[in-house]
VEXFIMAR-595688 format. One line per 10 residues: number of its first residue (from 1); their letters; for each residue y, x, z negated of N, C-alpha, C. Coordinates in steps of 0.05 Angstrom, whole numbers. Last residue first. Example, Ala and Ser with C-alpha at 12.3 -4.5 7.8 and 13.67 -1.06 7.14 Angstrom:
// VEXFIMAR-595688
2 = sa = -45/257/-142/-21/273/-143/1/258/-157 ~ -114/264/-156/-90/246/-156/-66/264/-156
//
This chain:
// VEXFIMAR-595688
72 = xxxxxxxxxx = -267/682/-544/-253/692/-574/-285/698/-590 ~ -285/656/-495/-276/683/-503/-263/697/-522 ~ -301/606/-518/-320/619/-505/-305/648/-502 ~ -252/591/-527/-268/589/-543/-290/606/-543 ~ -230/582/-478/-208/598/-496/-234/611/-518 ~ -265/552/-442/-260/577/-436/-250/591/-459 ~ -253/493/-475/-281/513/-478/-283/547/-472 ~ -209/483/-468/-211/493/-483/-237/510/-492 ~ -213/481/-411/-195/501/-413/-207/507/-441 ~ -239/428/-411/-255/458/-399/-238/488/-408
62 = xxxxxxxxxx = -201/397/-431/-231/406/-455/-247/431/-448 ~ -163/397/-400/-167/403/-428/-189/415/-439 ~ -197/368/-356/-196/401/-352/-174/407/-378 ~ -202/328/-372/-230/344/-368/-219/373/-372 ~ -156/307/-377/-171/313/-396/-184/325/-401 ~ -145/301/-321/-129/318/-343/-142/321/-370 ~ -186/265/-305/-177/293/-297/-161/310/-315 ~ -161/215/-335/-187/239/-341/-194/255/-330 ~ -101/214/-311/-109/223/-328/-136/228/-344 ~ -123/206/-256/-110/222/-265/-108/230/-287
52 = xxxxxxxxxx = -151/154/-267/-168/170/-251/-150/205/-266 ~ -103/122/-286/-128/125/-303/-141/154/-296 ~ -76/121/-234/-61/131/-270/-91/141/-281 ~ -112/98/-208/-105/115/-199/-91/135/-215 ~ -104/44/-228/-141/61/-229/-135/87/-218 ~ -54/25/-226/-72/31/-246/-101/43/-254 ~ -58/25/-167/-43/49/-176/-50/50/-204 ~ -96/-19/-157/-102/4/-151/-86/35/-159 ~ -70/-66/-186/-94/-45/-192/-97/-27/-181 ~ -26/-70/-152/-14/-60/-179/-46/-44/-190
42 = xxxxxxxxxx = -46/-73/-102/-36/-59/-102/-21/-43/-133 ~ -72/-126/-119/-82/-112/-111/-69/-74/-104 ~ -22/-158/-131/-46/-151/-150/-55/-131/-145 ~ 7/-161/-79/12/-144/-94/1/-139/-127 ~ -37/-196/-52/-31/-162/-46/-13/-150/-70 ~ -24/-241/-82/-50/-223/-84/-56/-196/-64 ~ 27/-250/-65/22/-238/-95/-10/-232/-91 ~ 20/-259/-10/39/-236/-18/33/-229/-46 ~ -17/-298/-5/-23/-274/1/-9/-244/-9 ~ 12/-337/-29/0/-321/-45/-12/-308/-34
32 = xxxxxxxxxx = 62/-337/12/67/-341/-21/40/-325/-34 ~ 25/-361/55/40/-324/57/47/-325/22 ~ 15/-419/51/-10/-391/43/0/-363/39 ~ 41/-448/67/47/-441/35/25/-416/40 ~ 53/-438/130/89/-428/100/77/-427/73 ~ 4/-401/160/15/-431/151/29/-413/121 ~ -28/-370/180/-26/-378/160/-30/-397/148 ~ -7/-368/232/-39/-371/230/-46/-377/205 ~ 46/-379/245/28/-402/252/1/-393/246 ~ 66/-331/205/70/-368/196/53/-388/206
22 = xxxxxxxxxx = 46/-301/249/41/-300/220/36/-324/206 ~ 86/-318/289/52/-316/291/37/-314/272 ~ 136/-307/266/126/-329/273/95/-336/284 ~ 132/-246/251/145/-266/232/123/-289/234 ~ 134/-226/314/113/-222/281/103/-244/269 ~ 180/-248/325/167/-270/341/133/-254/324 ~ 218/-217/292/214/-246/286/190/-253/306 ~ 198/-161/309/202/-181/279/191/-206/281 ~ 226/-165/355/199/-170/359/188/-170/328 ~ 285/-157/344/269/-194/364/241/-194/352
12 = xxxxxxxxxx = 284/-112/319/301/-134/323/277/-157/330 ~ 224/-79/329/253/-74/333/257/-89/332 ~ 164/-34/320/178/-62/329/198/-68/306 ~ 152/35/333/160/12/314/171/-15/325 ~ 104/53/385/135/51/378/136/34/355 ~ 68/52/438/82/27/435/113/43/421 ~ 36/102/404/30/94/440/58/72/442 ~ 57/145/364/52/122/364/51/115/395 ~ 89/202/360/60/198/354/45/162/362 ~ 138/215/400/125/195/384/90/191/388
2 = xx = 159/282/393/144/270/409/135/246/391 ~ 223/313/399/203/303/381/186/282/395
//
């Protein structure tokens, strides 16, 4: 199996020294709400994505029902 990736997933050590470049560009309080305004961001988007789905499903209710209608 051939790794699609040039480098590889980072492993043990290289986490943390992530971790710690993160923290210093940051800084300890700012990750707190980057993390909840990603996960805002991530709660709207699966709610516009529910939504999206279901008026698709609708549409094609109403088209289905038109077909039934249109051939009776």
């Amino acid at each position: 199996m051939t790794n699609f990736l040039a480098f590889g997933l980072p492993v043990g050590g290289e986490w943390l020294i992530i971790l710690a470049i993160v923290i210093i560009l940051f800084g300890a309080t700012k990750i707190p709400a980057l993390a909840k305004s990603m996960g805002k961001s991530i709660k709207e988007f699966k709610k516009g994505v529910k939504e999206d789905d279901e008026d698709n499903k609708s549409e094609d209710t109403k088209k289905t029902e038109e077909k039934k209608e249109d051939n009776q």
